[in-house]
PASEBA-1860 file (N, C-alpha, C; in nm, 3 decimals):
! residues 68
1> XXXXXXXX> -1.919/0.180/-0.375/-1.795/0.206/-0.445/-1.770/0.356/-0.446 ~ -1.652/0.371/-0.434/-1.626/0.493/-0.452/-1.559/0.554/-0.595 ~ -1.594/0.657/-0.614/-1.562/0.734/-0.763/-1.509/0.856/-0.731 ~ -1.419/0.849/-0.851/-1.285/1.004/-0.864/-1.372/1.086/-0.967 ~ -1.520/1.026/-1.020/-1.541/1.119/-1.158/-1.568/1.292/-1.093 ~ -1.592/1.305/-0.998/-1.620/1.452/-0.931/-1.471/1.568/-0.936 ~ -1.342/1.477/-0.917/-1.255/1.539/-0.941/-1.204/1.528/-1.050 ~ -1.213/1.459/-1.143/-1.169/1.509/-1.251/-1.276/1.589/-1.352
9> XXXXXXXX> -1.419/1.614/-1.319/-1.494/1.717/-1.331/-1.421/1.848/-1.264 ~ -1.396/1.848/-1.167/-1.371/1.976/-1.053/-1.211/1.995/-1.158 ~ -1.134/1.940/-1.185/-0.989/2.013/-1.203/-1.046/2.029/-1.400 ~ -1.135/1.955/-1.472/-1.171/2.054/-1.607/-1.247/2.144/-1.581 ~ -1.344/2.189/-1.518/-1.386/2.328/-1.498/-1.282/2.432/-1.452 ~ -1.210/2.398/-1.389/-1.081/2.495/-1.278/-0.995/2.478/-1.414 ~ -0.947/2.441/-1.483/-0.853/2.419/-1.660/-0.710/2.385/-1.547 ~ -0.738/2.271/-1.449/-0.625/2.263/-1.368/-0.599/2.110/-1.458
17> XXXXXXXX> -0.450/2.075/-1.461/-0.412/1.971/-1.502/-0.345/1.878/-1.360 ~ -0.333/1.772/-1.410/-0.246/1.678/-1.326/-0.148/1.727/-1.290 ~ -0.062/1.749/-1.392/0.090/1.817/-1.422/0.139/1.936/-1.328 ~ -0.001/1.991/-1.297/0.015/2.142/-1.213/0.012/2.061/-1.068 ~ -0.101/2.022/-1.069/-0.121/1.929/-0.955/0.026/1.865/-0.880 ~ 0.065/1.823/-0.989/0.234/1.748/-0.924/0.329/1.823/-0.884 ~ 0.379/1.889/-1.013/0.496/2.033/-1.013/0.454/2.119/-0.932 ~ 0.364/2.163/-0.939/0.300/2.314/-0.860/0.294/2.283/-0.735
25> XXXXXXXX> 0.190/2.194/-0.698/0.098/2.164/-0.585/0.173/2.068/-0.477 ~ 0.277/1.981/-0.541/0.355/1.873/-0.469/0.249/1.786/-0.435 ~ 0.095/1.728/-0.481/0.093/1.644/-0.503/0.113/1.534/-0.527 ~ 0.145/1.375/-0.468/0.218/1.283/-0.524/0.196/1.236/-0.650 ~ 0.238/1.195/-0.729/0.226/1.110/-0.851/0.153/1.007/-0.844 ~ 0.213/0.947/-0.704/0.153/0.780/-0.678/-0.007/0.841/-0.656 ~ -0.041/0.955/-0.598/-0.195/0.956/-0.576/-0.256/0.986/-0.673 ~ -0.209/1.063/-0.822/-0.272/1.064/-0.895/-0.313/0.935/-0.956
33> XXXXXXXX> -0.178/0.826/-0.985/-0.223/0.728/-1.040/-0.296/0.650/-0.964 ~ -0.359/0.626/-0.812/-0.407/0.587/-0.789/-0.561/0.607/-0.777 ~ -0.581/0.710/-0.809/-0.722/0.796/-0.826/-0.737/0.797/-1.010 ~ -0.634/0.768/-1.089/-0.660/0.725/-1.231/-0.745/0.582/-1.241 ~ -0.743/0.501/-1.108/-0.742/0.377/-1.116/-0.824/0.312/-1.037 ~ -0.892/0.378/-0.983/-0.983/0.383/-0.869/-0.955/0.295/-0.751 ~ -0.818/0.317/-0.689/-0.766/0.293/-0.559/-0.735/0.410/-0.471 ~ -0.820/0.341/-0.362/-0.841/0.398/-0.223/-0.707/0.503/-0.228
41> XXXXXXXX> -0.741/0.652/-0.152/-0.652/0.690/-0.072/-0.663/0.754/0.048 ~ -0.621/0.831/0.091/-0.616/0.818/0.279/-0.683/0.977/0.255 ~ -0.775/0.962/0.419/-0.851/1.111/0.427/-0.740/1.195/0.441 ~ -0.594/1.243/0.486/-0.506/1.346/0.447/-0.479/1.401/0.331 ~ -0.510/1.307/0.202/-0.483/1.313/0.060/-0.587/1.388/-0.005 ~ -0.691/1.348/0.092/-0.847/1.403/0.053/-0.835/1.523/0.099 ~ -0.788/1.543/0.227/-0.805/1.694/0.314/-0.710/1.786/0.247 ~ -0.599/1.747/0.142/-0.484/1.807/0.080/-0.522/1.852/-0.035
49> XXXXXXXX> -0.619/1.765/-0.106/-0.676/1.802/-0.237/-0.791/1.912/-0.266 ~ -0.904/1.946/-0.136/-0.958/1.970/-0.060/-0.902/2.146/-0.028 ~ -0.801/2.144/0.036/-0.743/2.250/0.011/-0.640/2.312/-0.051 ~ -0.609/2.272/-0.172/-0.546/2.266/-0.266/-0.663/2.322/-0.362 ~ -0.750/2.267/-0.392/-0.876/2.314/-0.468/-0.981/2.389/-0.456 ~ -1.027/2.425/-0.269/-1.020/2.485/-0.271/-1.202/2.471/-0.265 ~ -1.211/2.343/-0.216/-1.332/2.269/-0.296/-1.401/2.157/-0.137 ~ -1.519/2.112/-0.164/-1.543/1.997/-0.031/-1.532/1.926/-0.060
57> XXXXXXXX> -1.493/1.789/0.005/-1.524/1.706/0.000/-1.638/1.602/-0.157 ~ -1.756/1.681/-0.160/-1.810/1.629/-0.274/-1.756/1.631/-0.415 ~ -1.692/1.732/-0.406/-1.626/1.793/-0.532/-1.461/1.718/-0.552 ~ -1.441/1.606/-0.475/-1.352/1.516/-0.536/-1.364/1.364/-0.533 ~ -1.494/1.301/-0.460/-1.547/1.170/-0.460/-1.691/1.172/-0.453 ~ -1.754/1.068/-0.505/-1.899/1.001/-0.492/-1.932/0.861/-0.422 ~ -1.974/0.837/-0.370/-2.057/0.723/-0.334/-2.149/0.643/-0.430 ~ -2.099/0.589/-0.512/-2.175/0.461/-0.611/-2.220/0.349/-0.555
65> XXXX> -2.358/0.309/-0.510/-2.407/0.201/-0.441/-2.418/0.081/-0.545 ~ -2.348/-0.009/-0.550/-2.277/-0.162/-0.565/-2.448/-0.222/-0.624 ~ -2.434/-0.282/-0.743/-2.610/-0.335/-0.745/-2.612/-0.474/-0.714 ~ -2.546/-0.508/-0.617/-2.525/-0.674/-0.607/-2.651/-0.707/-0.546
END
């Protein structure tokens, strides 16, 4: 499974909000709420956030292994 908890760690250390993220950054909306919600989004969104932040890859998803 994959997890958003790395980026919303990464934007409270940075005192970056969503809000900036949208207005500022042109960020979509739809990707925030879909990363509120833990639905998939596309590696461009990743590579946008990425450099937008300023940050790798680790620093906006995790890999959670499933205990089935």
């Amino acid at each position: 499974m994959i997890s958003y908890r790395p980026f919303w760690e990464t934007l409270n250390k940075r005192d970056i909000s969503t809000y900036e993220l949208i207005y500022r950054q042109g960020v979509s909306a739809n990707t925030i709420y879909r990363m509120k919600r833990g639905m998939p989004i596309t590696t461009k969104t990743l590579n946008d956030l990425c450099f937008i932040l300023d940050c790798s890859v680790s620093d906006i998803i995790e890999y959670i292994k499933d205990n089935d």
